[in-house]
Structure formats: C-alpha cells, structure tokens
NUTIZA-539920 format. One record per residue: residue in one letter; x, y, z of N, C-alpha, C in turn. Coordinates in nm, 4 decimals, m for minus. Example, Ala and Ser with C-alpha at 12.3 -4.5 7.8 and 13.67 -1.06 7.14 Angstrom:
2
PT  semar       npx       npy       npz      capx      capy      capz       cpx       cpy       cpz
PT      a    1.3190   m0.5690    0.7800    1.2300   m0.4500    0.7800    1.3200   m0.3300    0.7800
PT      s    1.2850   m0.2250    0.7080    1.3670   m0.1060    0.7140    1.2900    0.0030    0.7870
***
This chain:
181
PT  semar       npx       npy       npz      capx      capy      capz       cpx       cpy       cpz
PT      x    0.0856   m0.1169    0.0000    0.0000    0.0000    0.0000    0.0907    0.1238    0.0000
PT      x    0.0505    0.1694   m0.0984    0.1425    0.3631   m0.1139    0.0724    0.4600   m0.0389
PT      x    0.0909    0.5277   m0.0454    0.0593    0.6959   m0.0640   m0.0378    0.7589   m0.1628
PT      x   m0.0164    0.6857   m0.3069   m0.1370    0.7148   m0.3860   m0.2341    0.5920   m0.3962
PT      x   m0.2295    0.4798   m0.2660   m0.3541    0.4015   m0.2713   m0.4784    0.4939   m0.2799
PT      x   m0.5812    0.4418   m0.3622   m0.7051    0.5392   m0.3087   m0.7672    0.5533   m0.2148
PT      x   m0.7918    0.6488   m0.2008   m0.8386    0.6360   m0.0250   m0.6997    0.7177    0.0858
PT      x   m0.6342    0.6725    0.0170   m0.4968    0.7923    0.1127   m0.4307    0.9221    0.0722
PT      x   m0.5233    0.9700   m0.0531   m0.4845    1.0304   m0.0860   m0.4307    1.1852   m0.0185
PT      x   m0.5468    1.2122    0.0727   m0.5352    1.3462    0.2167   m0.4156    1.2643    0.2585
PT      x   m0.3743    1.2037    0.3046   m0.2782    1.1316    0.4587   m0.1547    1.1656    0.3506
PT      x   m0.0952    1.1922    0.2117    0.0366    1.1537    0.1499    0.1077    1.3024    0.2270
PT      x    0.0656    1.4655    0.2745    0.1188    1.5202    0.3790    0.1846    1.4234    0.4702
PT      x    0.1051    1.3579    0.5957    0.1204    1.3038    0.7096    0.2500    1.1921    0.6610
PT      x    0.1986    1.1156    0.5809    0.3250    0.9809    0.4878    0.4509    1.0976    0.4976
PT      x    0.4501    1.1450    0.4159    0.5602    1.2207    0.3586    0.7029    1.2911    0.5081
PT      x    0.5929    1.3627    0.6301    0.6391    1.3897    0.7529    0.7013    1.2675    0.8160
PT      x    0.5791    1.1793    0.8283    0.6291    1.0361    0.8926    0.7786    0.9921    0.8202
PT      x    0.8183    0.9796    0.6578    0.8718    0.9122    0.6144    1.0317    1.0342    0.6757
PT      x    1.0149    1.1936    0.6244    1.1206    1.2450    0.6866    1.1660    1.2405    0.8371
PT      x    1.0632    1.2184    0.9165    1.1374    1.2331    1.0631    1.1550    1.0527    1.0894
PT      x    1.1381    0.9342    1.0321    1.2258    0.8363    0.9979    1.3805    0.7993    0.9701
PT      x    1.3384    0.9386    0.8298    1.4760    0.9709    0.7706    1.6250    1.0323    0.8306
PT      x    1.5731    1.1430    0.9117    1.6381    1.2750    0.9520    1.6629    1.1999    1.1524
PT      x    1.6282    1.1542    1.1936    1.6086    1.0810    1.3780    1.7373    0.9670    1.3416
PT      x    1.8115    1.0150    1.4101    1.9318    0.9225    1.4481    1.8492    0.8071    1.5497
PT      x    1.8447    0.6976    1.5451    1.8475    0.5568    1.6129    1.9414    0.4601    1.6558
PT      x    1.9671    0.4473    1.7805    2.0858    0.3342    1.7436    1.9655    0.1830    1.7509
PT      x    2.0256    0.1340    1.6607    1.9728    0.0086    1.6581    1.9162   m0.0980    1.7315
PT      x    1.8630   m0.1652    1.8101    1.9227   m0.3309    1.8706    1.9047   m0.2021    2.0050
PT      x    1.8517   m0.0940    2.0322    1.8908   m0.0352    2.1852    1.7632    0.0005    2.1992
PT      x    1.6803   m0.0180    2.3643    1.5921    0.0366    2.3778    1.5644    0.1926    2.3976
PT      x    1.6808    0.3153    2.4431    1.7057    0.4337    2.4066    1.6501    0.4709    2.2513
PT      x    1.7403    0.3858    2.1292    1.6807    0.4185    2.0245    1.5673    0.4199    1.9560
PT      x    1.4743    0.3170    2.0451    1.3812    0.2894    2.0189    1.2764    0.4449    2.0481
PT      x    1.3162    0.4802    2.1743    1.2103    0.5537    2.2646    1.2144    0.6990    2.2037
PT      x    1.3964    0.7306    2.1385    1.3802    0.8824    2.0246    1.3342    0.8590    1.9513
PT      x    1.3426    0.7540    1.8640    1.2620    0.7553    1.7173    1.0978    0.7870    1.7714
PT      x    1.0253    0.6994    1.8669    0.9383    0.6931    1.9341    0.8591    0.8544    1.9464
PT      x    0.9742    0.9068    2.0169    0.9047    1.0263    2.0707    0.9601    1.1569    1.9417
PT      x    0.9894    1.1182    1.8677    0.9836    1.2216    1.7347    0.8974    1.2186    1.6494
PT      x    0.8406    1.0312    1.6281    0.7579    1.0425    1.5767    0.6076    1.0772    1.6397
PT      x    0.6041    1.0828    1.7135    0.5058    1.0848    1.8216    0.5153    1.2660    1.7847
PT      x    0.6182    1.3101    1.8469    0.5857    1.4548    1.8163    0.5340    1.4904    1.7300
PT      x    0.6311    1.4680    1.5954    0.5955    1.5299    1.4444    0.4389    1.5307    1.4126
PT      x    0.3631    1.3607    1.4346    0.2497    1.3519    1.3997    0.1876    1.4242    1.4455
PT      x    0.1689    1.4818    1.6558    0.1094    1.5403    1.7062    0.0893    1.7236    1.6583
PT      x    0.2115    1.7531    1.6246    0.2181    1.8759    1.6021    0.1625    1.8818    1.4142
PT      x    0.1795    1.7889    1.3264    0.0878    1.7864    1.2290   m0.0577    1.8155    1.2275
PT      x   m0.0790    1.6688    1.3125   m0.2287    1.7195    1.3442   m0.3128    1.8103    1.4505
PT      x   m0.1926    1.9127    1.5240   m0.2178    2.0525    1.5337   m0.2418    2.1090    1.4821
PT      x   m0.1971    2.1472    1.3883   m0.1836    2.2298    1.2798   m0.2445    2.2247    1.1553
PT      x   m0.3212    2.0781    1.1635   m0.4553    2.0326    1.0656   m0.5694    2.0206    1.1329
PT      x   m0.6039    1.9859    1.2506   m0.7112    2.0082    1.2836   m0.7759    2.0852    1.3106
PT      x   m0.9180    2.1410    1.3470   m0.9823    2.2499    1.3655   m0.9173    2.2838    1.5468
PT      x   m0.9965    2.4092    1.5370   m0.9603    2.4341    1.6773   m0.9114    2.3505    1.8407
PT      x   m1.0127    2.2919    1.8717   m1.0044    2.2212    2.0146   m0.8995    2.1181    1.9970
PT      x   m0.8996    2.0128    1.8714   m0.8156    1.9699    1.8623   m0.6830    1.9663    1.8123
PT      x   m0.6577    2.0907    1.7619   m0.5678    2.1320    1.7221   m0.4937    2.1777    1.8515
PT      x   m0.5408    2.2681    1.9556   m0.4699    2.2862    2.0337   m0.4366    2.1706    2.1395
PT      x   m0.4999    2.1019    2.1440   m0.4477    1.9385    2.2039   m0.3722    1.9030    2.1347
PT      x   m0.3599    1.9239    1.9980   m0.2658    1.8074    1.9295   m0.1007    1.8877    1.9709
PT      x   m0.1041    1.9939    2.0039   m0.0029    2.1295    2.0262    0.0485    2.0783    2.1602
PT      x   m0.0481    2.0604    2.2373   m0.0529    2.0602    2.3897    0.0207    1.9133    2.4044
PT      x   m0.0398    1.7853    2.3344    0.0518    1.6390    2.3144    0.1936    1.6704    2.2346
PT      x    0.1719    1.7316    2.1965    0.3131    1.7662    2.0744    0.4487    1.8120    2.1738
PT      x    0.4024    1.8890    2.2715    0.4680    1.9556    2.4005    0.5264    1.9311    2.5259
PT      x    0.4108    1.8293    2.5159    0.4447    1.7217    2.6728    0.5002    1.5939    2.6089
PT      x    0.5261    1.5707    2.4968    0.5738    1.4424    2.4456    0.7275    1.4959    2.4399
PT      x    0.7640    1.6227    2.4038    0.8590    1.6909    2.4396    0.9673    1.7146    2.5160
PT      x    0.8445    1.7580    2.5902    0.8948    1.7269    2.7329    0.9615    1.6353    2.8071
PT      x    0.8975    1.5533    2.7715    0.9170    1.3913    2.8096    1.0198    1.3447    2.7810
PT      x    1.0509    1.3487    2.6260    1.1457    1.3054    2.5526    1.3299    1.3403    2.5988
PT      x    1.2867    1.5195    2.6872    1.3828    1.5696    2.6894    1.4675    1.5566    2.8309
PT      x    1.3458    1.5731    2.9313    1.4115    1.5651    3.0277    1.3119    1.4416    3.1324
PT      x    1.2142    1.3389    3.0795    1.1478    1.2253    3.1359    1.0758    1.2840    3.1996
PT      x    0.9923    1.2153    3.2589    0.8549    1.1922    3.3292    0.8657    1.2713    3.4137
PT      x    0.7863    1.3764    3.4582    0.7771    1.5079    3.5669    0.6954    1.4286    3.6932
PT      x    0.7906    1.3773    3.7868    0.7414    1.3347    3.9198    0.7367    1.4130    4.0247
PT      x    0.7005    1.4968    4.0027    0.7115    1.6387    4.1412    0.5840    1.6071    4.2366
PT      x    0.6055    1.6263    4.3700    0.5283    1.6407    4.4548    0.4443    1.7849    4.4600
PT      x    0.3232    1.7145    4.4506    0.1977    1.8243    4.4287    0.2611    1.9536    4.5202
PT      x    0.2993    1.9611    4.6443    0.3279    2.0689    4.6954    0.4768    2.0619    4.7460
PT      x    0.5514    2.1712    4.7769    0.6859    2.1247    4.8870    0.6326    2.0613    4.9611
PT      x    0.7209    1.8889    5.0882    0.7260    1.8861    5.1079    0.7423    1.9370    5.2505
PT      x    0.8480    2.0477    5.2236    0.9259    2.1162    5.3389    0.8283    2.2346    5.4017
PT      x    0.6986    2.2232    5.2679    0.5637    2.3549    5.3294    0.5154    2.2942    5.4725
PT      x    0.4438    2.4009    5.5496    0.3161    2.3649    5.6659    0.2281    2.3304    5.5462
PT      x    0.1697    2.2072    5.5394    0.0369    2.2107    5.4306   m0.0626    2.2691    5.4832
PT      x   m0.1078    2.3118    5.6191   m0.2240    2.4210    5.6269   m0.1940    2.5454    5.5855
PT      x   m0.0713    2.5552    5.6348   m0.0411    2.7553    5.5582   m0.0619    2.7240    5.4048
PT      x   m0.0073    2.6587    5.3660    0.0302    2.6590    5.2372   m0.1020    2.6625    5.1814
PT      x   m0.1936    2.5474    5.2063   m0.3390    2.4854    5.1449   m0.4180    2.6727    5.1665
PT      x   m0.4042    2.6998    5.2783   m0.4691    2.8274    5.3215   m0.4632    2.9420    5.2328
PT      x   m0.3266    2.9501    5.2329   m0.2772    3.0461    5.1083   m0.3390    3.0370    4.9911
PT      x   m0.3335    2.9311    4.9428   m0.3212    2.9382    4.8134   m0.5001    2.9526    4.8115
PT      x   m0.6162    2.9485    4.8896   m0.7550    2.9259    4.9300   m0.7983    3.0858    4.9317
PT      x   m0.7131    3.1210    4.9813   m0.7103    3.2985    4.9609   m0.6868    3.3872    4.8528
PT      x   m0.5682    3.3367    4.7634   m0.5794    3.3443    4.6840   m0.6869    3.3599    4.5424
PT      x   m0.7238    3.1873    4.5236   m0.8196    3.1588    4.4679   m0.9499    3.2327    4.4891
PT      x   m0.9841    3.2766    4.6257   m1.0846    3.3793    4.6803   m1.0679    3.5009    4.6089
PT      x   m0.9575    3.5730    4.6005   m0.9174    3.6761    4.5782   m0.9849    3.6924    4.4057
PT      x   m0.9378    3.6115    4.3404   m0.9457    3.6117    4.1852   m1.0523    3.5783    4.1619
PT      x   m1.1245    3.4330    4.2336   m1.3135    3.4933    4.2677   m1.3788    3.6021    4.2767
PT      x   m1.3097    3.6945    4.3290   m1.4100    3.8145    4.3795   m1.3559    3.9431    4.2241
PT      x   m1.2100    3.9245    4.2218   m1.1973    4.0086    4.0981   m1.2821    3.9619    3.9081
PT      x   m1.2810    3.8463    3.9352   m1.3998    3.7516    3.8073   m1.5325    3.8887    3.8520
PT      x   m1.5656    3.8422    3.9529   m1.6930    3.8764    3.9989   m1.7477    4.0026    3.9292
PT      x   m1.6360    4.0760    4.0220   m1.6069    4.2352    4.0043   m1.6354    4.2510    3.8421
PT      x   m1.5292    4.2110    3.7746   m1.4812    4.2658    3.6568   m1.6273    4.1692    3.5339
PT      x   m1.7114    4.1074    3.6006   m1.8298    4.0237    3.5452   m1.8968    4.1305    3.5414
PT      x   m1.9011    4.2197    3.6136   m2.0597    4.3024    3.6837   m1.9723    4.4618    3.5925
PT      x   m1.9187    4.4595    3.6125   m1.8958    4.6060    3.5256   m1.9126    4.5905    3.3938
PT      x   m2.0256    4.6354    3.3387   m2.1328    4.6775    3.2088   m2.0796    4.8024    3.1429
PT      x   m2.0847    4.8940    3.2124   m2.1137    5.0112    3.1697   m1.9864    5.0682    3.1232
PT      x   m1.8534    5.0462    3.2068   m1.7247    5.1079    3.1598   m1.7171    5.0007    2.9830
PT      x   m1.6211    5.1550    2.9431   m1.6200    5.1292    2.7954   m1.4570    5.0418    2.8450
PT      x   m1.4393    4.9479    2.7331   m1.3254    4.8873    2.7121   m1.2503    4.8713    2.6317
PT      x   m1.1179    4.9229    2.6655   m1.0098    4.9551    2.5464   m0.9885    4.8532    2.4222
PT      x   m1.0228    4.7333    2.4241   m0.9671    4.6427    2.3740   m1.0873    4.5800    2.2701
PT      x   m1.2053    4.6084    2.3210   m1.3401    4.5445    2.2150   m1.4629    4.6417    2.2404
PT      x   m1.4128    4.7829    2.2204   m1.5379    4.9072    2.2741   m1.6369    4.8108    2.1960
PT      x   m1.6165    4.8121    2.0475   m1.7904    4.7933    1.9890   m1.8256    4.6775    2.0431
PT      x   m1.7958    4.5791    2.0920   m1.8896    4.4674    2.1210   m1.9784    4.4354    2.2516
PT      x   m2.0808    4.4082    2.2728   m2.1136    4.3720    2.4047   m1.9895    4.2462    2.4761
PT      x   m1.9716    4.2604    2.6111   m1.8911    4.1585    2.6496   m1.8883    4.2311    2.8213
PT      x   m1.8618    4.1056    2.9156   m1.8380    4.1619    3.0054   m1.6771    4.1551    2.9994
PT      x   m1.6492    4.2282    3.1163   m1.4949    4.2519    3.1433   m1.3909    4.1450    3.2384
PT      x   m1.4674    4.0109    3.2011   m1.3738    3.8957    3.2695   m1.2834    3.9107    3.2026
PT      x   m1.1613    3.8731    3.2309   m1.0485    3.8676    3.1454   m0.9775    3.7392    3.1714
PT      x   m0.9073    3.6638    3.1298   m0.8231    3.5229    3.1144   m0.7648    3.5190    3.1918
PT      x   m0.6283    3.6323    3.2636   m0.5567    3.6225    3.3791   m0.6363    3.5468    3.4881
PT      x   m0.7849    3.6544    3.5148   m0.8147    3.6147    3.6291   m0.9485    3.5273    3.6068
PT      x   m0.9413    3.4349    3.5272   m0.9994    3.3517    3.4814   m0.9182    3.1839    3.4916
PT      x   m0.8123    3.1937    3.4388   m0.6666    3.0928    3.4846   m0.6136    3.0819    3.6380
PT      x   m0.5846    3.2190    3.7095   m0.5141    3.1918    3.8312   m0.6247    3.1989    3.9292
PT      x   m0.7576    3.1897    3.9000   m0.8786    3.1381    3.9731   m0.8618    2.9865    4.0090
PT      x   m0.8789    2.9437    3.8664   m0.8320    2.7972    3.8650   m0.7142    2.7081    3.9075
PT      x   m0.6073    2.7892    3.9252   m0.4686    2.7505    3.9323   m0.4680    2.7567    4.1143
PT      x   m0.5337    2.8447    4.1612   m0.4848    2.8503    4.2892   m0.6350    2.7508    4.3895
PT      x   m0.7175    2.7536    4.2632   m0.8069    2.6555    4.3370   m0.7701    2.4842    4.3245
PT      x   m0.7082    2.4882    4.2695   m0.6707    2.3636    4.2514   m0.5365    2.3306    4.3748
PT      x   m0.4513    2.4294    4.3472   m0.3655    2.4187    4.4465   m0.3865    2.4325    4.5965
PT      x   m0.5103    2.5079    4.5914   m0.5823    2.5425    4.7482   m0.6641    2.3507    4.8025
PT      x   m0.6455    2.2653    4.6993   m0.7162    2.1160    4.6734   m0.6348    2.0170    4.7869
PT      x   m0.6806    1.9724    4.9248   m0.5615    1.8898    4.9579   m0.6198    1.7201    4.9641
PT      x   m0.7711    1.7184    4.8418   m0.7558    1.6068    4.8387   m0.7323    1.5340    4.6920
PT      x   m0.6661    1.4366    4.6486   m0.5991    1.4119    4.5636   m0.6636    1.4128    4.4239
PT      x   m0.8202    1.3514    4.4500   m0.9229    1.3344    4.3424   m0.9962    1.4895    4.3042
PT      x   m0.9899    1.5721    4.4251   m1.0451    1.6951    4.3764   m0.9595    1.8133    4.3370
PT      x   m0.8274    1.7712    4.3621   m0.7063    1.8450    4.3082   m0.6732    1.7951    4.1367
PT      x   m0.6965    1.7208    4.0796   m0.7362    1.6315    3.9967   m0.8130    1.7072    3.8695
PT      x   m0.9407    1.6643    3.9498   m1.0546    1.7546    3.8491   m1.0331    1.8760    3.9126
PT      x   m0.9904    1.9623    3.9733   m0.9604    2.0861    3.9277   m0.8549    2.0983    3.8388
PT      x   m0.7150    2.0728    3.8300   m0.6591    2.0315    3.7152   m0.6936    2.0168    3.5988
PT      x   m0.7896    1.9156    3.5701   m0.8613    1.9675    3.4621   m0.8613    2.0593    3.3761
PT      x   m0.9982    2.1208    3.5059   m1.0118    2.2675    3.4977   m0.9424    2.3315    3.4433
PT      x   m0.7881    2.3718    3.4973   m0.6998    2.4271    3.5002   m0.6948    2.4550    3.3143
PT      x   m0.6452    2.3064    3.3298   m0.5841    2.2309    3.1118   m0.7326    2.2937    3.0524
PT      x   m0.8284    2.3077    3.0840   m0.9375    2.3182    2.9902   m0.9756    2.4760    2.9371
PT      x   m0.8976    2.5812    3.0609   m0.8992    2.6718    3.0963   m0.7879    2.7439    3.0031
PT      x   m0.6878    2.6426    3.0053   m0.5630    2.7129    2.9167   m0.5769    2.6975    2.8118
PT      x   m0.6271    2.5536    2.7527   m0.6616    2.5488    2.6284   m0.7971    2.6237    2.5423
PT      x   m0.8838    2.6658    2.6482   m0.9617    2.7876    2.5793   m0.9193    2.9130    2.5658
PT      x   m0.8245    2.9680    2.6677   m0.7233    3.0813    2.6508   m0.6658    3.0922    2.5220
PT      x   m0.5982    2.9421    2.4758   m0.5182    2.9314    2.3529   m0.5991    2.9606    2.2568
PT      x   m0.7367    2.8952    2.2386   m0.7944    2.8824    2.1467   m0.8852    3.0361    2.1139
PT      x   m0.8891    3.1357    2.1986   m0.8790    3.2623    2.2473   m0.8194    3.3206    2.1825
PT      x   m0.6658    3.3236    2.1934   m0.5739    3.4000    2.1204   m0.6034    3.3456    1.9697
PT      x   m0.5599    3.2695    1.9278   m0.6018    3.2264    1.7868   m0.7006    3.2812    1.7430
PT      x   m0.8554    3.3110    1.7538   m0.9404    3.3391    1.6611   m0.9264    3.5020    1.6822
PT      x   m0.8654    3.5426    1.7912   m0.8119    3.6667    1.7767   m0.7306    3.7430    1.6607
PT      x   m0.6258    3.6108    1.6390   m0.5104    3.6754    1.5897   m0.5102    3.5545    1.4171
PT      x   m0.5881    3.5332    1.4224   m0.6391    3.4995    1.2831   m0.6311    3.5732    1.1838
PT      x   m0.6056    3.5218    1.0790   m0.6113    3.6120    0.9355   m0.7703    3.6329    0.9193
PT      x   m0.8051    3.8113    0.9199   m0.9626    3.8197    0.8940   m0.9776    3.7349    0.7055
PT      x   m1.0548    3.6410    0.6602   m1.0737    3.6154    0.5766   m1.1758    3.7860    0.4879
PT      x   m1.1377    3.7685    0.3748   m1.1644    3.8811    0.2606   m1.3552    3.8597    0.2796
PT      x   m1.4478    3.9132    0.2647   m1.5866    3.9291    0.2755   m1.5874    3.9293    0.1352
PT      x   m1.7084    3.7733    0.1139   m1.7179    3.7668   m0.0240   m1.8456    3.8184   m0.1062
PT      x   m1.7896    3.8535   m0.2512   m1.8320    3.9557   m0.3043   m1.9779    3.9100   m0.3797
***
C-alpha cells in the first residue's frame, strides 16, 4: 500500500512527515534508548501535524501532546510532589484558598462592570472577565485542593482553561478572511 492508494490520498502530507522524521532521527539500533527517540519524534511530528490540521479544540491538544511528548522526551517523566514537602500544608493549602478567593471576587467584580467602555473590544457587548483572572482562579483553586481526586478535576479545569485561553488567542489573531463579493 502507497501513498497514492485510493483512499490515502489526504494522509500523502502526514506519509511524507512520517517518512522524513524516519529519515532525519538518528536511532541506534538493537537499543531500547533508540527505540524511545525515534518513538518520541515520531510521536511529536504527527502530534504537532495534526495541530496544525485540525480544527480548533483539537488542534490545540494536538499542540498541547506535541509539548508534553517533548517534554518527556527531553528531560522524562515530571514526578514532582503536588506541593513542597518542606511547606506547613495548612499555611500553604490556606494560602493558596485565599488566593483563589481573591481572583473569585476580581472575576466577579470585573463580570458586573457593564457600563465602563473597554479599550480592547469598545464595539462589542462583552463583560470585562479577562483570562488572567480567569486561569489563576483555577490555578490557585486547585492548588488550594488537599484532596488528591479533587485536586485532579480541578486540574482539569486548570488544562481546559488554558486550552480555551489558547484557542482565544487564535481566533483573535487569525487572518480576517476577505468578505465575499
């Protein structure tokens, strides 16, 4: 089966990537190391392909796998303990609970103001939440989390939060398509 089987004809892009980062990825042979770069290049390449082909949501996942496969590749598996150790976990849990409060009440705030004009989208209706405090809402509620399953799905949160941010900037900063005639 080729590239111009019928039926593959869309995928001869994806073939073509696959076949160069084959080409171009040093392997040593007969070694499980070589196995795991070729592995995680190809793993990248595809992911960041089908970033960059898919529509939105999954495009920025495919960005987001493309990144942490990266990651991975470069410096292994991120085993960090959810908090220091060496913290009081009540100060710490507390803190960060205050926090999260804090950026609650500025959401809130900046929800309820209607009337001020805004530098950034005067003509449109919109309230004045903004992403900062839309993210470190989430970030410090999660971290304010000291039980493992609800630190978890806030996490989530967190990834679902950034990846609408991303997907945010993008239709922002999009090429306006020409209005057809």
């Amino acid at each position: 089966m080729t590239a111009t089987t019928p039926g593959l004809t869309d995928l001869r892009p994806l073939a073509a990537l696959i076949n160069r980062t084959l080409q171009t990825t040093p392997a040593r042979l007969g070694c499980i190391e070589g196995t795991a770069d070729l592995t995680a290049a190809l793993t990248t390449a595809v992911a960041t392909y089908m970033g960059h082909n898919l529509q939105s949501a999954p495009r920025v996942l495919g960005e987001i796998i493309a990144e942490h496969t990266r990651q991975d590749a470069t410096w292994g598996a991120d085993d960090h303990p959810d908090t220091d150790p060496r913290d009081t976990t009540h100060t710490t849990h507390a803190r960060y609970a205050h926090h999260a409060n804090i950026w609650w009440r500025v959401n809130k705030e900046r929800a309820n103001r209607t009337t001020d004009c805004c530098s950034g989208y005067p003509e449109e209706p919109h309230t004045h939440t903004a992403w900062d405090g839309v993210l470190l809402e989430e970030v410090y509620g999660a971290l304010a989390e000291s039980d493992p399953a609800q630190r978890r799905a806030c996490l989530i949160q967190v990834a679902t939060k950034a990846a609408a941010w991303i997907e945010a900037i993008d239709r922002r900063t999009a090429p306006q398509s020409a209005p057809e005639s």
